[in-house]
MINU-266632 format. One record per residue (C-alpha): x, y, z; residue number from 1. Coordinates in Angstrom, 2 decimals, decimal comma, padded with zeros to 5 digits. Each point is the difference from the previous one (the first is absolute). Layout:
<rs>
      px      py      pz seq
       X       Y       Z NUM
...
</rs>
This chain:
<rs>
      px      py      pz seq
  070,45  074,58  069,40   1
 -001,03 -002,63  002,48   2
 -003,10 -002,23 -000,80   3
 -002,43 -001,14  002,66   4
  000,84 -003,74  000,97   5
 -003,58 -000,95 -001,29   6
  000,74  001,30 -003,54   7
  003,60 -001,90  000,05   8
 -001,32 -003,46  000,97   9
 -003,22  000,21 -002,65  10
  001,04 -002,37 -003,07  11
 -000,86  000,72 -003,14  12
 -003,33 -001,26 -001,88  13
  001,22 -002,88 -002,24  14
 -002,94  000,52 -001,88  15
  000,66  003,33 -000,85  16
  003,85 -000,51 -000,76  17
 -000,62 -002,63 -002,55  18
 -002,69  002,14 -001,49  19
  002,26  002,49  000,03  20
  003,05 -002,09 -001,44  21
 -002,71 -000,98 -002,40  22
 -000,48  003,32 -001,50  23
  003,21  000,96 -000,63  24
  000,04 -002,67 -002,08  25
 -002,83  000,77 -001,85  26
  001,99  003,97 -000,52  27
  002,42 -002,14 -001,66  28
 -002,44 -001,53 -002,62  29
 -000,61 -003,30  001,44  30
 -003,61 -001,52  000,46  31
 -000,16 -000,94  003,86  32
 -003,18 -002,07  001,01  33
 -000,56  001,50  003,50  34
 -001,41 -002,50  002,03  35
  001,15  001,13  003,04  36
 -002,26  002,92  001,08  37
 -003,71 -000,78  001,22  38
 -000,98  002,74 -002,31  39
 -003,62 -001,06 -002,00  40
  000,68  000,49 -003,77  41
 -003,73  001,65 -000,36  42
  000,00  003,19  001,90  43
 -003,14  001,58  001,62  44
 -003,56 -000,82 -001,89  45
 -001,13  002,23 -002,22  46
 -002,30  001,79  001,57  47
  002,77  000,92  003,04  48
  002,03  001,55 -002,84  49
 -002,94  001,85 -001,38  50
 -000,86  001,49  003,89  51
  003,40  000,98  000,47  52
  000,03  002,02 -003,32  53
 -003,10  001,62  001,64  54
  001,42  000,42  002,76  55
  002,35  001,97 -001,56  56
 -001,76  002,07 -001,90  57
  001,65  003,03  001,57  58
 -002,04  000,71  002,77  59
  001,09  000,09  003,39  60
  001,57 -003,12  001,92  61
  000,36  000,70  003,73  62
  001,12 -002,04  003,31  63
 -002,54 -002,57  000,25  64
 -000,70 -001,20  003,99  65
  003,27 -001,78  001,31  66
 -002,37 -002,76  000,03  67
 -001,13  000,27 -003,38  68
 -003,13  000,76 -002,51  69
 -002,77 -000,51  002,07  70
 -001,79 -001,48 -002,96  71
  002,86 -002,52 -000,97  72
  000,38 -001,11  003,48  73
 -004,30 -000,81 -000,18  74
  001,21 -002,04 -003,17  75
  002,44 -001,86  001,34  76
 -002,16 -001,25  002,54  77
 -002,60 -000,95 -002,08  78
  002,35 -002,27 -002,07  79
  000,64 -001,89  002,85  80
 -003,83 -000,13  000,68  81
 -000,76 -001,08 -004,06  82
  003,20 -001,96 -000,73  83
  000,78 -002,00  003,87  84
 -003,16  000,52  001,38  85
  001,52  001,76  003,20  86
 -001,45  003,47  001,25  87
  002,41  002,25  000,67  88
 -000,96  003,55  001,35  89
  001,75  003,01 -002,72  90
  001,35  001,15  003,30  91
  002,68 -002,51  000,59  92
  000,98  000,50 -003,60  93
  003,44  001,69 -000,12  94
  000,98  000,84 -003,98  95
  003,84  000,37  000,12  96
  002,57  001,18 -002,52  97
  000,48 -003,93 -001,01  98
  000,01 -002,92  001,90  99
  003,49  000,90  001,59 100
 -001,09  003,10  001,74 101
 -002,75 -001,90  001,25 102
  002,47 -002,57  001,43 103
  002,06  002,99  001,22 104
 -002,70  001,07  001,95 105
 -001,03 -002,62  001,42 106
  003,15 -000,80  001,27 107
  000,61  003,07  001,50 108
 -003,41 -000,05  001,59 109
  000,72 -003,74  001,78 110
  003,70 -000,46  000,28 111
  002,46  001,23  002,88 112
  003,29 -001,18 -000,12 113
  001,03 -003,50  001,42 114
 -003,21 -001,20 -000,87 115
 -000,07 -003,05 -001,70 116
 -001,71 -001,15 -003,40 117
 -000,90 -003,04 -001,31 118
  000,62  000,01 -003,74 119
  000,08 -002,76 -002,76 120
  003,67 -001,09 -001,92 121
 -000,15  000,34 -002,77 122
 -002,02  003,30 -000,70 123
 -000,41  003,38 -001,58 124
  003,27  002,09  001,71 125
 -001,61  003,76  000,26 126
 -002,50 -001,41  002,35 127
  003,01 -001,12  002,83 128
  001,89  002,93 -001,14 129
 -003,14  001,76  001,42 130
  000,24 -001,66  003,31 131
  003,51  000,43 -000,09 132
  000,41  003,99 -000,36 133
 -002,18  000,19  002,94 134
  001,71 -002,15  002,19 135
 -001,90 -003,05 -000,21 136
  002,25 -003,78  000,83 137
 -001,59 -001,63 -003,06 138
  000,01 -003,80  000,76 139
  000,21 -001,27 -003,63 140
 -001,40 -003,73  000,14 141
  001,46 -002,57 -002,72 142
 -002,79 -001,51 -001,48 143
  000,12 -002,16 -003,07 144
 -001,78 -001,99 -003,16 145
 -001,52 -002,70  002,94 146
 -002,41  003,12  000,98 147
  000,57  001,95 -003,52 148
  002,37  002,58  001,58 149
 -002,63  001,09  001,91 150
 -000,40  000,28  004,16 151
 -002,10 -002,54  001,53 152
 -001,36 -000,09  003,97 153
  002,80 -002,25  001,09 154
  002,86  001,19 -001,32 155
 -001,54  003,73  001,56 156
 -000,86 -001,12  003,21 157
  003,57 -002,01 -000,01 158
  001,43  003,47 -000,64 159
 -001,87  002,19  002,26 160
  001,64  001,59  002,95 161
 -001,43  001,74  002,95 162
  001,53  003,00 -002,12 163
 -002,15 -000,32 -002,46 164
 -002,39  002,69 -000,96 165
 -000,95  000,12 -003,81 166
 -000,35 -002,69 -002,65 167
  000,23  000,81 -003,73 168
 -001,13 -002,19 -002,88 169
 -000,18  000,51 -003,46 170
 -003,18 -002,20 -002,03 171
  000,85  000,03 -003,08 172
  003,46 -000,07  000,39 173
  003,36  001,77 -001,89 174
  002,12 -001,67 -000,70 175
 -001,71 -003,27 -000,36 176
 -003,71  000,82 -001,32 177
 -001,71 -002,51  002,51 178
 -002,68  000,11  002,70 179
 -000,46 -000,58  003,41 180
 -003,27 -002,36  000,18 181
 -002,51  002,42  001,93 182
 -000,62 -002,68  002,59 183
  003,85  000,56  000,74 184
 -000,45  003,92  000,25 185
 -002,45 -000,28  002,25 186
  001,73 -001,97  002,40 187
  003,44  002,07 -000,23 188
 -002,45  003,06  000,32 189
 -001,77 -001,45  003,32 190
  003,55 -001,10  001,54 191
  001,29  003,52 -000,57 192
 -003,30  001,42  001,35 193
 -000,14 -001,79  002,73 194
  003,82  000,59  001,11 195
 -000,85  003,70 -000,22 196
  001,93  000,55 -003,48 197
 -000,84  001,78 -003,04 198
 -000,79 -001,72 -003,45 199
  000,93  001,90 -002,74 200
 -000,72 -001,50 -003,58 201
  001,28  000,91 -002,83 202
 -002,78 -000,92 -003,09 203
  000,98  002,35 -002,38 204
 -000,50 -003,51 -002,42 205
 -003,03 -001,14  000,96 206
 -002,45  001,08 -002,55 207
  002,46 -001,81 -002,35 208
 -000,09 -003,49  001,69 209
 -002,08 -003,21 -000,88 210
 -003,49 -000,44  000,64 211
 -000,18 -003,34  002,63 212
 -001,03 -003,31 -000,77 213
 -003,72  001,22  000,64 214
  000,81  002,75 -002,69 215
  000,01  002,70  002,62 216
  001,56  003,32 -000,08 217
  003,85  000,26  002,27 218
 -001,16  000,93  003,67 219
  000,89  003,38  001,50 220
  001,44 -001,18  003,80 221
 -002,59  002,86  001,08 222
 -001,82 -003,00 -000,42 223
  000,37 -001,60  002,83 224
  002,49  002,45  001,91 225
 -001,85  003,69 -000,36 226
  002,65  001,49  002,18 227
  003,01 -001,61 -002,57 228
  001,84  003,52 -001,96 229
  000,07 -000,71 -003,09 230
  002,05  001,60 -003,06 231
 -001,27  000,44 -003,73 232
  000,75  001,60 -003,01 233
 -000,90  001,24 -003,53 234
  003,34 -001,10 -000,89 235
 -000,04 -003,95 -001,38 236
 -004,33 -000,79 -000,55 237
 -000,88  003,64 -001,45 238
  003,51 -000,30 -001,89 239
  000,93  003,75  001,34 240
  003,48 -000,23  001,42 241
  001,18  003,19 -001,03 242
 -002,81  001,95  001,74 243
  000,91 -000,35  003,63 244
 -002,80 -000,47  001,48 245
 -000,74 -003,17  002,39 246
 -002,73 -000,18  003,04 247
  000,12 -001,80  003,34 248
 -003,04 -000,61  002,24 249
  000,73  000,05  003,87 250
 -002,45 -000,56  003,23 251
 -002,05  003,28  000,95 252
  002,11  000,94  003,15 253
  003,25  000,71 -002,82 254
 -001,29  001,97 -002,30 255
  001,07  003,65  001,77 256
  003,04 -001,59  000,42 257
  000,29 -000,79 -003,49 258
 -001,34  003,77 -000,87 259
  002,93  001,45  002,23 260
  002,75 -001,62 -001,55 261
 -001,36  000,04 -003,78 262
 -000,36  004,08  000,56 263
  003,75  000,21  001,28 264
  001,52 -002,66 -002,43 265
 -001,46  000,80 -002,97 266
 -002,93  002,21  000,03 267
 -002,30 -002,08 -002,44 268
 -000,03 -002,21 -002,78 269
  000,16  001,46 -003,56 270
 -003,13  001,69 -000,75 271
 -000,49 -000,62 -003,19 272
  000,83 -003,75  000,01 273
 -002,59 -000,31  002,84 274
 -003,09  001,75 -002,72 275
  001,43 -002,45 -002,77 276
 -000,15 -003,43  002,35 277
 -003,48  000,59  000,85 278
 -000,99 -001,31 -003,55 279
  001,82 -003,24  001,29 280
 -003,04 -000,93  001,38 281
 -002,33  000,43 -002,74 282
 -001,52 -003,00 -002,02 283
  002,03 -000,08 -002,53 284
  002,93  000,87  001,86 285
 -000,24 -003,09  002,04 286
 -001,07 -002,07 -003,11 287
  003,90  000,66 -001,50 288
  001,65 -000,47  002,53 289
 -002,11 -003,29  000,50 290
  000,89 -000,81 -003,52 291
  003,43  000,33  000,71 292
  000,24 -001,87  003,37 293
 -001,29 -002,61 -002,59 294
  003,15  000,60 -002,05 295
  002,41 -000,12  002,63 296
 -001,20 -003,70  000,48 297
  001,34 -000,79 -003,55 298
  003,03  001,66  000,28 299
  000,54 -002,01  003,33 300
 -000,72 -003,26 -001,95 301
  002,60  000,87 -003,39 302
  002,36  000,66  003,17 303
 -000,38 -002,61  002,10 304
  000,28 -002,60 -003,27 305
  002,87  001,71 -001,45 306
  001,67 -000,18  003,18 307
 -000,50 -003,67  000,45 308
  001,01 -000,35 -003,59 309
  003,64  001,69  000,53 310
  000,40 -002,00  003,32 311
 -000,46  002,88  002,36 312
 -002,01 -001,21  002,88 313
 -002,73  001,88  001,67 314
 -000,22 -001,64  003,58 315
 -003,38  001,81  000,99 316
 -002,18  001,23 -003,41 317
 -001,31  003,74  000,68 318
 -003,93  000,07  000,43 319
 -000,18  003,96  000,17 320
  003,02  002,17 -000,33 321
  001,44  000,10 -003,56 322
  003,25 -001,14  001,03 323
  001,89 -003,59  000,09 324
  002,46 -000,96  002,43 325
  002,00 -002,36 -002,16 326
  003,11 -002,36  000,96 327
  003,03  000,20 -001,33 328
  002,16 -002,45  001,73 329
 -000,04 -002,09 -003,03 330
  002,05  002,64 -002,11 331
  003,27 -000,09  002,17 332
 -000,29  003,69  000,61 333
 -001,62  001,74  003,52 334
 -002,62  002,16 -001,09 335
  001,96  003,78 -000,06 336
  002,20 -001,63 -002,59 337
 -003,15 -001,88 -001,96 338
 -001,53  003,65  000,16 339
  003,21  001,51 -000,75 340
  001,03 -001,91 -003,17 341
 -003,81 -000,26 -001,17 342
  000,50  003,91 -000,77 343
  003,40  000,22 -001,30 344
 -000,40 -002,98 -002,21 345
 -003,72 -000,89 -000,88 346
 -001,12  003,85  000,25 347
 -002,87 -001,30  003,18 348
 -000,07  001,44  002,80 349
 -001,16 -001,74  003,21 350
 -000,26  000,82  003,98 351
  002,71 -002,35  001,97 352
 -001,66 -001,34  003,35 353
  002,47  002,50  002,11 354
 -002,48  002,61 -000,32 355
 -002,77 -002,00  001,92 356
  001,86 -001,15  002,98 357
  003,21 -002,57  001,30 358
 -002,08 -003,99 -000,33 359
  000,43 -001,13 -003,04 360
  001,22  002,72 -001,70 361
  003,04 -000,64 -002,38 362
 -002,40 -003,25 -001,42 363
 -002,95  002,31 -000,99 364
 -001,02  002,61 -002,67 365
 -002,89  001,90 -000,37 366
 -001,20  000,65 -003,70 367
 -003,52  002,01 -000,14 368
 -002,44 -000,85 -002,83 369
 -001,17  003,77  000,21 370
  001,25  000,37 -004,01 371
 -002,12 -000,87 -003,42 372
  000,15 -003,67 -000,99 373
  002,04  000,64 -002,56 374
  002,88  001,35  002,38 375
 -000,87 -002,56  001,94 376
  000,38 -002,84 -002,61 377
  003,34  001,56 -001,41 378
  001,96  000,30  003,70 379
 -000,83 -003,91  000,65 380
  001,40 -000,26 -003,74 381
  002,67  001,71  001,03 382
  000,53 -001,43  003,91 383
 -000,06 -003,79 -001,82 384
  002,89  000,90 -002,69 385
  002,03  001,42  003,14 386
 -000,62 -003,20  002,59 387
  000,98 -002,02 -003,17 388
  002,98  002,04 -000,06 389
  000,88 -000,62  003,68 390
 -000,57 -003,55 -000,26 391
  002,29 -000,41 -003,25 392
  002,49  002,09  001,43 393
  000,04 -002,58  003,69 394
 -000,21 -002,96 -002,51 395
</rs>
């Protein structure tokens, strides 16, 4: 049988092999602390889980609109009205079957081939495989601690090309957990918009991010750039990975574009999970997963310090994602190897920086403080006793 050219150049998902790798060890009897999936330890609130056994109650379950439930895309919108303070009409709410077929359609909807897309190195590698399977030339652009591995207007506009038609930026960011100030985003958002290119931005982290100096909430870019698509989930803040269910909001004029290829891709999103995540947006729905945006903070902190203690560097500290991009220059090893041998001999697993992009890869690791403290607490354990190893064993 002979495979399409597009499904022979795809690499794998680093991410998913370790995790992978990871559980066969764990079929062998070993206790692996997996820190290398963005996976929230908490699951959905507790009134999600109680809708969805509702839900299921045995009545019936049909096709919802390609679009979604009319009712969760109304909710959607007002969270962006109660927690950003952004109207957003429910009409330019798309509810997806996760945040990846939202980026699937949106790509299809802008991108011909040979068109050329502006998109951060290091960052999350679905989103260029995206571009990618529909013939996008992604222009990956090296970035680095200086700007927190995040783009910036100059290095942009010393990238763009008359070729140029799309610009893609992810605020928070995987792999590294930072920010892009929203003075910054609005400047790469008016250069795109004024050289006649798309922004697409991938926030699927925001609600999890810091509150500014002022103690104000993360900023939407629809903001300050109302025509910007963004992407969301339920996935990381409502802790529902599992469920497969993600939203994106696009400008008016897209929407029956949106409805065309959501009806031919994939029908609709899963009906049930769409009834259960309308409780996200409850009260007390919003007060856990408050409380545990709260706790992700002191995860960050027992990670950042146990880091520091162990001598693994963190160039640029994460201020939303719950992921660190640590160094590991200092061990002697590049960082497939680190990742490699962290598994096989301290039982940790770990994403190597291949899976994010080419500039600065083999020096970087991602670990994500998604897991309990107490995983947390025993894989540093664990990580020191194995770069004490590697030192002893150079020495």
């Amino acid at each position: 049988m002979k495979f399409s050219r597009r499904a022979e150049s795809i690499a794998p998902f680093l991410a998913m092999e370790f995790g992978k790798r990871a559980a066969a060890l764990e079929a062998q009897g070993q206790h692996v602390v997996k820190l290398s999936l963005g996976e929230p330890d908490f699951g959905a609130p507790p009134a999600v889980l109680e809708a969805l056994r509702q839900a299921a109650d045995g009545g019936p379950l049909p096709y919802t609109s390609a679009l979604g439930l009319p009712a969760l895309r109304a909710a959607i919108a007002g969270f962006y009205q109660s927690a950003h303070g952004v109207h957003v009409h429910p009409s330019r709410v798309i509810v997806t079957a996760g945040a990846s077929a939202a980026l699937l359609l949106v790509t299809a909807a802008l991108v011909d081939p040979g068109d050329e897309v502006i998109v951060g190195d290091p960052s999350y590698p679905c989103n260029r495989r995206f571009l990618d399977g529909f013939g996008a030339d992604v222009r990956l652009v090296p970035t680095d601690a200086s700007t927190r591995f995040q783009l910036d207007l100059a290095t942009v506009q010393s990238h763009w090309t008359d070729r140029t038609r799309g610009l893609m930026v992810a605020t928070p960011s995987n792999p590294t957990g930072t920010s892009v100030p929203p003075a910054e985003l609005a400047a790469l958002c008016e250069w795109a918009r004024q050289h006649g290119a798309w922004r697409l931005v991938d926030e699927i982290y925001l609600d999890l991010s810091d509150a500014d100096a002022q103690g104000q909430p993360p900023r939407t870019v629809l903001s300050f750039d109302p025509d910007a698509v963004v992407i969301n989930s339920f996935s990381k803040y409502f802790g529902m990975t599992g469920w497969r269910l993600g939203w994106c909001i696009v400008p008016e004029a897209m929407v029956p574009v949106m409805e065309r290829l959501a009806q031919n891709y994939y029908i609709c999103p899963s009906t049930p999970a769409q009834h259960a995540a309308l409780a996200c947006f409850t009260p007390a729905s919003l007060a856990v997963c408050e409380a545990r945006r709260a706790e992700f903070g002191e995860r960050r902190r027992l990670v950042l310090d146990g880091l520091a203690r162990i001598g693994l560097p963190v160039p640029a500290p994460p201020d939303g994602a719950f992921y660190v991009y640590f160094d590991v220059r200092g061990t002697g090893l590049d960082a497939m190897r680190f990742c490699e041998r962290a598994l096989d001999e301290a039982h940790v697993a770990l994403t190597p920086g291949g899976d994010f992009g080419q500039c600065g890869a083999d020096a970087h690791v991602r670990l994500s403080y998604a897991a309990s403290r107490a995983e947390l607490a025993e894989g540093i354990e664990r990580l020191g006793r194995f770069v004490a190893g590697l030192g002893a064993q150079a020495g």
